[in-house]
Steps between C-alpha positions, in 0.01 A plus 500: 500500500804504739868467348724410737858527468764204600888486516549374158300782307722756711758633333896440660582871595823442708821468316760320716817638517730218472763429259288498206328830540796701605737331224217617259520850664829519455491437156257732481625774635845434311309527163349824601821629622692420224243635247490825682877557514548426133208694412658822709814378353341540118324824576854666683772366249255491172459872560878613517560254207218676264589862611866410399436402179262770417731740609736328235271446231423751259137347453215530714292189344797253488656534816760134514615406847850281542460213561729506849298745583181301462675146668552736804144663523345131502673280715418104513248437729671204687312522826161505313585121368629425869158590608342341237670160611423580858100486444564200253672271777218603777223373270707118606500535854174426674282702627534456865832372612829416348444231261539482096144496363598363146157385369370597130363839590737629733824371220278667258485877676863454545598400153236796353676720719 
């Protein structure tokens, strides 16, 4: 028994990089970004703002942080919904080229995004 393999059962291993791909990469890469820098952001701020208070509080199993001081050890993550909007809009272009792909599937992966 011979199997022999044709053009349809091979799977599509090249990834053009047109406007789709690298508006999807973008977004991408602006999630990541943005997660990372809030996450340093968290782990630098949220430190100073608990050692404060404990050094104010008389009690080492309550330890409350102020709430300024919280707001300004978690910023909004604005750039992380910028990417998220990026990779939402490339799911409408097409594939290959420039033009708006706005069949079922493709509105679909935008709108779940």
């Amino acid at each position: 028994m011979t199997i022999t393999y044709t053009m349809t059962t091979m799977p599509d291993l090249v990834i053009p990089f047109e406007p789709r791909a690298l508006m999807s990469l973008l977004g991408i890469v602006t999630l990541v970004l943005e997660v990372w820098k809030v996450d340093r952001n968290w782990d630098e701020e949220g430190e100073k703002a608990y050692v404060g208070a404990a050094k104010e509080s008389k009690s080492n199993t309550a330890v409350v942080i102020p709430p300024k001081d919280l707001e300004a050890a978690f910023i909004f993550p604005t750039a992380f919904l910028v990417g998220w909007v990026l990779y939402a809009v490339a799911n409408l272009i097409a594939v290959t080229g420039y033009s708006l792909n706005l069949l079922g599937n493709t509105a679909f992966a935008a709108a779940a995004s």
